[in-house]
C-alpha positions in Angstrom: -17.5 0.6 29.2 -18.1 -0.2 33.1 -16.8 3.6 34.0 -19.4 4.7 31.3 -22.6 2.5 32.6 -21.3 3.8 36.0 -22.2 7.0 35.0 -25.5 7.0 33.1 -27.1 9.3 35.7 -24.7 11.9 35.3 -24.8 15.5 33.8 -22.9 14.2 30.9 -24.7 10.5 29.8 -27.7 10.6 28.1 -29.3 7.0 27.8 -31.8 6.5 24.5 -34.5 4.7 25.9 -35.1 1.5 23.8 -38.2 -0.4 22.6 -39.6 -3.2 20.1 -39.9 -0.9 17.4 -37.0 0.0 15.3 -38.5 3.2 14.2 -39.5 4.1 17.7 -35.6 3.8 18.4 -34.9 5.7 15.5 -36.9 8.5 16.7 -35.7 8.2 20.7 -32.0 8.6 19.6 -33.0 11.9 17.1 -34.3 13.4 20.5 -31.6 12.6 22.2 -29.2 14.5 19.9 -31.6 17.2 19.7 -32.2 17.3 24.1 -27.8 17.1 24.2 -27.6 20.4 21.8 -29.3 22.0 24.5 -27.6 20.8 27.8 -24.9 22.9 29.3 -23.5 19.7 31.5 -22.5 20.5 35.1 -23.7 24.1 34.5 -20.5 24.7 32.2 -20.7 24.7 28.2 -19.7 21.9 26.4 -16.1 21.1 25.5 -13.3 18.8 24.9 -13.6 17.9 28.8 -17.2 18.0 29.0 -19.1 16.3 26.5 -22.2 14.8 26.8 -22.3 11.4 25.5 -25.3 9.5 24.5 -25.5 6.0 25.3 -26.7 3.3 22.8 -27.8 -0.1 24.4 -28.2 -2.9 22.1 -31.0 -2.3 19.2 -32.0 -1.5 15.5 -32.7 2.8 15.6 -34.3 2.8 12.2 -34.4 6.5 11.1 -36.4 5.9 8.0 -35.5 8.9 5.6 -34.3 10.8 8.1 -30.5 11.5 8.8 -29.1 12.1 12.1 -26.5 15.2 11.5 -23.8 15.7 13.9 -23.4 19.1 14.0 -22.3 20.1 17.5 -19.1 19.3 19.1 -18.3 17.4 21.9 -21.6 15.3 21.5 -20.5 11.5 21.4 -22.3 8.5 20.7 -21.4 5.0 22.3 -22.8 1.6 22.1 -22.8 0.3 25.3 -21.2 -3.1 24.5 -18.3 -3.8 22.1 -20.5 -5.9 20.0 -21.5 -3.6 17.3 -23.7 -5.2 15.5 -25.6 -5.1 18.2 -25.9 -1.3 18.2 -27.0 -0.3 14.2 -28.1 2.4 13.4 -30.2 2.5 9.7 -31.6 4.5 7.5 -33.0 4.7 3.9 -31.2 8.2 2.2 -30.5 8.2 -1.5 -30.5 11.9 -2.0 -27.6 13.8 -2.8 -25.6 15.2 0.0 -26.7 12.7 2.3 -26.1 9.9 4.2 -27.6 7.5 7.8 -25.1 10.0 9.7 -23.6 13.3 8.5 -21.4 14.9 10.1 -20.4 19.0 10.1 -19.0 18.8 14.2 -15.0 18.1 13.9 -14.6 17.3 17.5 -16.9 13.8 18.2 -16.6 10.4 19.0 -18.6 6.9 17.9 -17.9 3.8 19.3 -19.0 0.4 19.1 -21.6 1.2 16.2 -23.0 -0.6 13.1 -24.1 2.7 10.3 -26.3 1.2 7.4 -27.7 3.0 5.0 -30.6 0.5 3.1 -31.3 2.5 0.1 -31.3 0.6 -3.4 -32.6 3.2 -5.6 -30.1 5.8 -5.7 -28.2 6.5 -8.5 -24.4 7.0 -8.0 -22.2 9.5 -10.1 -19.1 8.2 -8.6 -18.9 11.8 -7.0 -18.5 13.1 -3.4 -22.1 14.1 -3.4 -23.5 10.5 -3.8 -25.4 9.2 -0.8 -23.6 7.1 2.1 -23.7 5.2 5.3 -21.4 7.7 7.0 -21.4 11.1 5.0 -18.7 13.0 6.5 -19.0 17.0 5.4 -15.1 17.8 4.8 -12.0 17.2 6.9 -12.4 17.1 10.3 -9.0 16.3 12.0 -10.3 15.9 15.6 -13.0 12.9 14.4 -12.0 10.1 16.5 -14.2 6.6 15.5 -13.8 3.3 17.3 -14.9 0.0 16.5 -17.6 1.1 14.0 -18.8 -0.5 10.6 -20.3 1.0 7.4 -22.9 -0.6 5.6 -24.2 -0.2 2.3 -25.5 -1.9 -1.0 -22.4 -0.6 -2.8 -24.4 0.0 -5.8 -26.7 2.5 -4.9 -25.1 4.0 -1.4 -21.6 4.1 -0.2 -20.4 3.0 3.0 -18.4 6.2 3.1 -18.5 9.1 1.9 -16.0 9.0 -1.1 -13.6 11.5 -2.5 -12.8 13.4 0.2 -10.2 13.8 3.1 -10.0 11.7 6.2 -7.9 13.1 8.6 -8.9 11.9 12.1 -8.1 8.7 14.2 -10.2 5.5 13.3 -9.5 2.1 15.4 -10.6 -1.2 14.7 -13.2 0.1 12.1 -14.5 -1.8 8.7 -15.8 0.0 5.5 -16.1 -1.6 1.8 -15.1 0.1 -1.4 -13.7 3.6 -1.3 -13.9 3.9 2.2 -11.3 5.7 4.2 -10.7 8.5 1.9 -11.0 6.3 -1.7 -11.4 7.2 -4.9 -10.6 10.1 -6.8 -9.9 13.4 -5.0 -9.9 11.9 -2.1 -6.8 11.5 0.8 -6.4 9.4 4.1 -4.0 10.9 5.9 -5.4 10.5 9.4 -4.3 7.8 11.8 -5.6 4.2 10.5 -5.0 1.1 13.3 -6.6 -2.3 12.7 -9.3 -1.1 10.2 -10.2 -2.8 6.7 -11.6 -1.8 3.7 -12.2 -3.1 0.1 -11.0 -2.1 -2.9 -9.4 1.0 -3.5 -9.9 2.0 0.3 -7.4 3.8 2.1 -6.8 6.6 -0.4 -7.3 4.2 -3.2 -6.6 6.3 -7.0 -6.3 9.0 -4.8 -3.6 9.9 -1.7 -2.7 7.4 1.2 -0.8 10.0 3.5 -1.6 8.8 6.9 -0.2 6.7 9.4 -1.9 3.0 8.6 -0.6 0.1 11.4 -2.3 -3.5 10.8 -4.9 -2.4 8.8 -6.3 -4.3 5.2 -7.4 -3.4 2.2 -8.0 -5.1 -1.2 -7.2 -4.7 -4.6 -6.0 -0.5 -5.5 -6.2 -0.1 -1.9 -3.8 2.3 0.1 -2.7 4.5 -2.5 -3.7 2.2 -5.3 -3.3 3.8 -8.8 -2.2 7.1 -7.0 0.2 8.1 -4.1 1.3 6.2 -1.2 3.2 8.7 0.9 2.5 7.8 4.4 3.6 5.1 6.9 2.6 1.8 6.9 3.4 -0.9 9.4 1.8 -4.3 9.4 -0.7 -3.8 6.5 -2.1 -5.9 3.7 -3.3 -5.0 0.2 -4.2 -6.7 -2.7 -3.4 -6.2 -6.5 -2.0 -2.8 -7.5 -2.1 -1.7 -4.0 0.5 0.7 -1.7 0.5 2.9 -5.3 0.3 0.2 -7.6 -0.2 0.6 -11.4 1.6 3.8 -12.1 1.2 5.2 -8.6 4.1 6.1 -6.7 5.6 4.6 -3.2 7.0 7.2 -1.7 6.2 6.7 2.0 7.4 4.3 5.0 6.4 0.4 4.6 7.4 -1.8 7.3 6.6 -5.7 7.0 3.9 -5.1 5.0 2.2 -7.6 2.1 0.8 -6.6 -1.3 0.0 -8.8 -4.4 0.5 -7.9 -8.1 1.5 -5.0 -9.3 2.1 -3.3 -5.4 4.3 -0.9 -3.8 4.7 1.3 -7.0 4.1 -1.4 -9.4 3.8 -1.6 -13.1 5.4 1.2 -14.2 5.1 3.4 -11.0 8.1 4.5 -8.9 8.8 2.7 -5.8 11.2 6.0 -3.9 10.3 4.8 -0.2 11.6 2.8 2.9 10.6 -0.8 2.3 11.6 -3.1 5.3 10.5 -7.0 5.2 7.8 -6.2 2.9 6.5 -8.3 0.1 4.8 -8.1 -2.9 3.6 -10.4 -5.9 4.4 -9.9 -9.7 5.8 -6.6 -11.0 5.9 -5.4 -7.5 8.0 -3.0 -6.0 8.4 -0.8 -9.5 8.3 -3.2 -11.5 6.8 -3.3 -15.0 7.8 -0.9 -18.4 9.1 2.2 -17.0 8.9 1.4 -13.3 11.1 2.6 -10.9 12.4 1.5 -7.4 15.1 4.4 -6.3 13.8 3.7 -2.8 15.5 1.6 0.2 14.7 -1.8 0.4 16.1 -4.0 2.8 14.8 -8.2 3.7 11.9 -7.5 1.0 10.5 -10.1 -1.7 8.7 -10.0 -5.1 8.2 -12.2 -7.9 8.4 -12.3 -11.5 9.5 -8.8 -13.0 10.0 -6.9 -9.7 12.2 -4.4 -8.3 12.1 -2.6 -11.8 12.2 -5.8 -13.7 11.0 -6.1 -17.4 12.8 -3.0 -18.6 13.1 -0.7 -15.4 15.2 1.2 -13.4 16.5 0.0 -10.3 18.6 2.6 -8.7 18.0 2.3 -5.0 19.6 1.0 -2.2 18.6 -3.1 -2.3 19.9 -5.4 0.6 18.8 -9.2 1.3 15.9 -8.8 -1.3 14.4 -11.5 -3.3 13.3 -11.1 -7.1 12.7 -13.8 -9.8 12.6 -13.8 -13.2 13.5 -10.5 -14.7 13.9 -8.7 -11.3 16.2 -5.9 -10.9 16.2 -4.0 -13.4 16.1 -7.1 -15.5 14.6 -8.1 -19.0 16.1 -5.2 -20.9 16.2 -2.2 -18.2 18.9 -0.6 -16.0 20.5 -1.9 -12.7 22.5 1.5 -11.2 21.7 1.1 -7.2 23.5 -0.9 -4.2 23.0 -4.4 -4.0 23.6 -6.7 -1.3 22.7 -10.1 -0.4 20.4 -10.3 -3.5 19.0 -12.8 -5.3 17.0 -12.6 -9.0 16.1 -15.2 -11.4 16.5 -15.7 -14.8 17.6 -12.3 -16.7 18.0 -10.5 -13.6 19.9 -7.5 -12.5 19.7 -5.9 -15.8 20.0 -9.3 -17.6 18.5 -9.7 -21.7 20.5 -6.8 -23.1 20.1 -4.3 -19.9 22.7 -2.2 -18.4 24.5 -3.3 -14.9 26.1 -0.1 -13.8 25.3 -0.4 -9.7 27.3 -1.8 -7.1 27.0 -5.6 -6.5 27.9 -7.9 -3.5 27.0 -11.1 -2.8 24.1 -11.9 -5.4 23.3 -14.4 -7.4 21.3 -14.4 -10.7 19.9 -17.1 -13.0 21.0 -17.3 -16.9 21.4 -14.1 -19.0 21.7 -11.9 -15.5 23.8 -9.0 -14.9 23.9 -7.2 -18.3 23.6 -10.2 -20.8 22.8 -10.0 -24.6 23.4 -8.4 -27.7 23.6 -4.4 -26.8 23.5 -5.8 -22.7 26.6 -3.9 -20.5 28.2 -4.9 -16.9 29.7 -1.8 -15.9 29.9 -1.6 -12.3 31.3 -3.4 -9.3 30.3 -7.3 -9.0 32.0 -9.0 -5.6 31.0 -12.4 -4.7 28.1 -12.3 -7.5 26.9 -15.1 -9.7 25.2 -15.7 -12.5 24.1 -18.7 -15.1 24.9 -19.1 -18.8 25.5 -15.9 -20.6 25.6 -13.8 -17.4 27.8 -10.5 -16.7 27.2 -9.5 -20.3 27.8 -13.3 -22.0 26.4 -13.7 -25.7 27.7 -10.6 -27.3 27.6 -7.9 -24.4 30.1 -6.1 -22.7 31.8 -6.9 -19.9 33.9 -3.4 -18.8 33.3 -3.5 -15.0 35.3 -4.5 -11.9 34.6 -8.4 -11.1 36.0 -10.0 -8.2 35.4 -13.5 -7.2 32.3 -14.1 -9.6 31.2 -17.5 -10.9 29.5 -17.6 -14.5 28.3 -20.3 -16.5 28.9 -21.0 -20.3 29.2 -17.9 -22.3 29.8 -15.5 -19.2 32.1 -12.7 -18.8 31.2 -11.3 -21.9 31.8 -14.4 -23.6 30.3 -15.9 -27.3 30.8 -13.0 -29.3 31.0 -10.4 -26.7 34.1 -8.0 -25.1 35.8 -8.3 -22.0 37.7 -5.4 -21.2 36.8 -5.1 -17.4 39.5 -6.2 -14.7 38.4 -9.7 -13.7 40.1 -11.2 -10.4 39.4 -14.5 -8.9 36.8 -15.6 -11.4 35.4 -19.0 -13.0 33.5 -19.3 -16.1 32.6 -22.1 -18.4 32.9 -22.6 -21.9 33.6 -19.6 -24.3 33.6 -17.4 -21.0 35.8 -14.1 -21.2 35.3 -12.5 -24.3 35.2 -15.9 -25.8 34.0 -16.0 -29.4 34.8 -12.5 -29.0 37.1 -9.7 -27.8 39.1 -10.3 -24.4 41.1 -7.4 -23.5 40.7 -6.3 -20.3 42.3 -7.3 -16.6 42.5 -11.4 -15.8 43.6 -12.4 -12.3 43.6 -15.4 -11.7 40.8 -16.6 -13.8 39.4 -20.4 -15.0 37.4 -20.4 -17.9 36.3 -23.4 -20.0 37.0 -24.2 -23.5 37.3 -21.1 -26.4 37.6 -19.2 -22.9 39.8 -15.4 -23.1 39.3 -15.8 -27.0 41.7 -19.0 -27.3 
């Protein structure tokens, strides 16, 4: 900003001369825009390296019912201290089609600016064409916004103009609900660093295509209840965010936090690059008919994630974290690679699901790995264990490859179940191995406990 107030005096700084009065101010900065339109700055005609930029110092510029409508390129506005709060520009607009600043011009700048629209009489349709703080006409790729904040009631105005593209570069800027390309219709697939929005920002029930790097947003936010396709590095969401609640994860998350229902969540698909991410209950496709056929590697959920409570988990899983029901768990289908993973109770297709993946070194609570009546452990378990009734105990079957596994009571398709996998290095408890049951497959040096290998 020094370089700037160093050059107030030139051909390409226009200062807006400031009083008392807010509406005075208002009026000063609508003739600036209006006096920069006309200038042809060091005799050449304005362009992407020479603008004209007009210079806010700290005040209210109340514009009444008046807009200020950006409609020429390479016409920047700059408050002339990082403090943006300081520099807020206001207006009362509840019309349709309207907003404190609209913008048509693709190639401008704002920085260090607080936009408020005041109105509390409008009437929203939940439409693009309802009334905002900052009513941006379409996509305008070359928009680049710094350090600015959007104001509104929220229940008459938006902060930002909803249901439509963003596609340009926005730093350390705040908006509230549907900003940033939210709500239906709408995409953000600009470039997104440190800004935060509410809920369903960010291409919330909409598309989240961008690149997004420690930004956050609440509930339904970045892809929320639609598609999250970009990348995302450093971000937080709330509940049913990063295509939550039947949305789809599709894009590039990289230590990056969500709460219930995130990352593809509750019965969405979760088919993207998740790296030390983590995310609450039924995260991570989890829910009825989720699935997570993505890569996840160091991530964490909770209760019912990773495709628990009757998913799919196909993907690629290594040093993940579930609990109850995770992994395909509570009735659904564990098919991917697993490494280094750990579930809870009924995990990794556990409570009558199907273990068909590939499993190393995880470890599951009771009825995990393909347990229960009608449950199936079909793949390839090394180093794996389970509680009571795990690698289809209590009346599933046991037909995989299992090599050095541990199981409680009732494992190994034990009580009333059939083992007819090839078993090597194994240790189950009571009425382990087909026990209570059918044991015909491959033992190799095997320990069971009592009624073990049907005896």
């Amino acid at each position: 900003m020094a370089d700037i107030l160093n050059k107030l005096n030139s051909a390409n700084y226009i200062t807006v001369r400031v009083a008392d009065n807010a509406v005075i101010n208002g009026n000063n900065l609508l003739s600036a825009y209006a006096d920069a339109k006309t200038k042809s700055p060091n005799g050449s005609a304005k362009s992407e390296t020479n603008r004209i930029v007009i210079i806010l110092p700290a005040a209210r510029y109340d514009l009444g019912t008046q807009s200020l409508t950006l409609d020429t390129q390479f016409i920047d506005i700059i408050g002339n201290t990082p403090d943006r709060d300081n520099h807020r520009i206001i207006s009362n607009v509840g019309e349709s089609n309207r907003g404190t600043i609209i913008q048509t011009a693709n190639d401008v700048r704002l920085e260090n600016l607080t936009l408020e629209n005041t109105n509390t009489t409008a009437s929203l349709s939940s439409t693009s064409d309802d009334p905002a703080a900052y009513f941006l006409s379409t996509e305008l790729n070359l928009t680049k916004l710094k350090n600015i904040k959007f104001i509104s009631d929220e229940a008459y105005t938006w902060p930002m103009r909803i249901s439509i593209s963003y596609s340009g570069t926005f730093t350390d800027c705040t908006g509230g609900i549907y900003s940033f390309g939210g709500w239906i219709s709408g995409n953000a697939f600009g470039t997104f660093t440190n800004c935060t929005g509410g809920d369903f920002s960010f291409g919330g029930k909409a598309n989240a295509s961008g690149d997004f790097i420690n930004c956050t947003g609440a509930d339904g936010a970045f892809g929320g209840e639609g598609t999250a396709s970009g990348t995302f590095i450093d971000c937080t969401g709330g509940a049913i965010s990063f295509g939550g609640l039947f949305g789809t994860a599709s894009g590039t998350f990289r230590n990056c936090i969500g709460l219930d229902n995130s990352f593809g969540g509750t019965g969405g698909i979760a088919s993207g690059t998740f790296t030390d991410c983590t995310g609450a209950v039924q995260s991570f496709g989890g829910g009825t008919g989720g699935t997570a056929n993505g890569t996840f590697r160091n991530c964490t959920g909770d209760d019912y994630s990773f495709s628990g409570n009757g998913g799919t988990a196909s993907g690629t899983f290594a040093d993940c974290t579930g609990s109850l029901q995770s992994f395909g768990g509570g009735g659904g289908t564990a098919s991917g690679d697993f490494t280094n993973c750990t579930g809870a109770n009924q995990s990794f297709a556990g409570s009558e699901g199907h273990a068909s993946g590939a499993f190393t070194n995880c470890i599951g609570g009771y009825y995990s790995f393909g347990a229960g009546f009608g449950g199936t452990a079909v793949g390839t378990f090394n180093n794996c264990s389970g509680g009571a009734y795990s690698f289809s105990g209590d009346s599933g079957i046991a037909s995989g490859t299992f090599t050095d596994c541990v199981g409680e009571e009732n494992s190994f398709g034990g009580n009333g179940g059939v083992a007819n996998g090839s078993f090597t290095n194994c240790i189950g408890e009571d009425l382990s191995f087909g026990g209570g049951g059918t044991a015909s497959g491959s033992f190799k040096n095997c320990t069971g406990g009592e009624g073990s290998f049907n005896l």
